[in-house]
Structure formats: C-alpha cells, structure tokens
SERO-287156 format. One line per 4 residues: number of its first residue (from 0); their letters; for each residue x, y, z of C-alpha. Coordinates in nm, 2 decimals. Layout:
NUM	a	X:Y:Z ~ ...;
***
This chain:
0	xxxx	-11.45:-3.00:7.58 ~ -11.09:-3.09:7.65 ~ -10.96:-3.39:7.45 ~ -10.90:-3.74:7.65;
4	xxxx	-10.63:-3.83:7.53 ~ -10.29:-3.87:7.75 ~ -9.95:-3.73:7.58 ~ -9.71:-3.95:7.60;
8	xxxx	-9.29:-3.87:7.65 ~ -9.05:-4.08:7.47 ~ -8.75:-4.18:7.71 ~ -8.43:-4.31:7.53;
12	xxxx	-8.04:-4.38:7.71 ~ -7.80:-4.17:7.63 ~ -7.60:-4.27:7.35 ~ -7.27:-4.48:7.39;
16	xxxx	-6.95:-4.32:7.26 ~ -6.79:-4.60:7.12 ~ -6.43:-4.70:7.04 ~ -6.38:-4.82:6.67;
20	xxxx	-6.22:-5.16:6.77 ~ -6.53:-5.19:6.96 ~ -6.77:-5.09:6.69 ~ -6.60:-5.34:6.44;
24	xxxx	-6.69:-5.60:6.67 ~ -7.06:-5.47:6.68 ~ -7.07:-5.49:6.33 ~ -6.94:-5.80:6.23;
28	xxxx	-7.16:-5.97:6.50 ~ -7.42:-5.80:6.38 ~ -7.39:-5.99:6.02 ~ -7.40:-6.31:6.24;
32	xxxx	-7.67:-6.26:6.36 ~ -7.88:-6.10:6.07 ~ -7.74:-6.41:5.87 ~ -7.95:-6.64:6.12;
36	xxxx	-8.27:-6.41:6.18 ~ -8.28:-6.42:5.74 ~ -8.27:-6.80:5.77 ~ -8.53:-6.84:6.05;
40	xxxx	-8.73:-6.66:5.82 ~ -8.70:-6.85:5.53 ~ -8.74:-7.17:5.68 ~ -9.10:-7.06:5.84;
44	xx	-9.41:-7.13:5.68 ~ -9.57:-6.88:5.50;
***
C-alpha cells in the first residue's frame, strides 16, 4: 500500500542583505519591543 500522506515543501523569501545602520535600527527596535511583549506577559494571569 502506498502511504497517504501528502509531503509538504517549505517556501521561505529570500533573505535581505542588510546595511549595518539599518540592522542597528532592527535591533534596538527589537529590544522595544521584546521589553513590552515580557511585560504583557507578566501582567496576564496565570
């Protein structure tokens, strides 16, 4: 018997070259915002 199950390709973009004033940027927004997601979770309910 032949097996039922479907494979299934994985489809990513093509990575960005990025300029390094750019990628500071991308980091330190990245803090920001990792800042605010740690808070939301500490203020849920558990």
């Amino acid at each position: 018997m032949r097996s039922l199950k479907k494979q299934v390709k994985v489809q990513r973009p093509k990575k960005e070259m990025v300029r390094g004033a750019e990628a500071s940027k991308r980091v330190t927004v990245f803090w920001k915002r990792k800042e605010r997601l740690v808070a939301a979770i500490r203020e849920g309910t558990r």
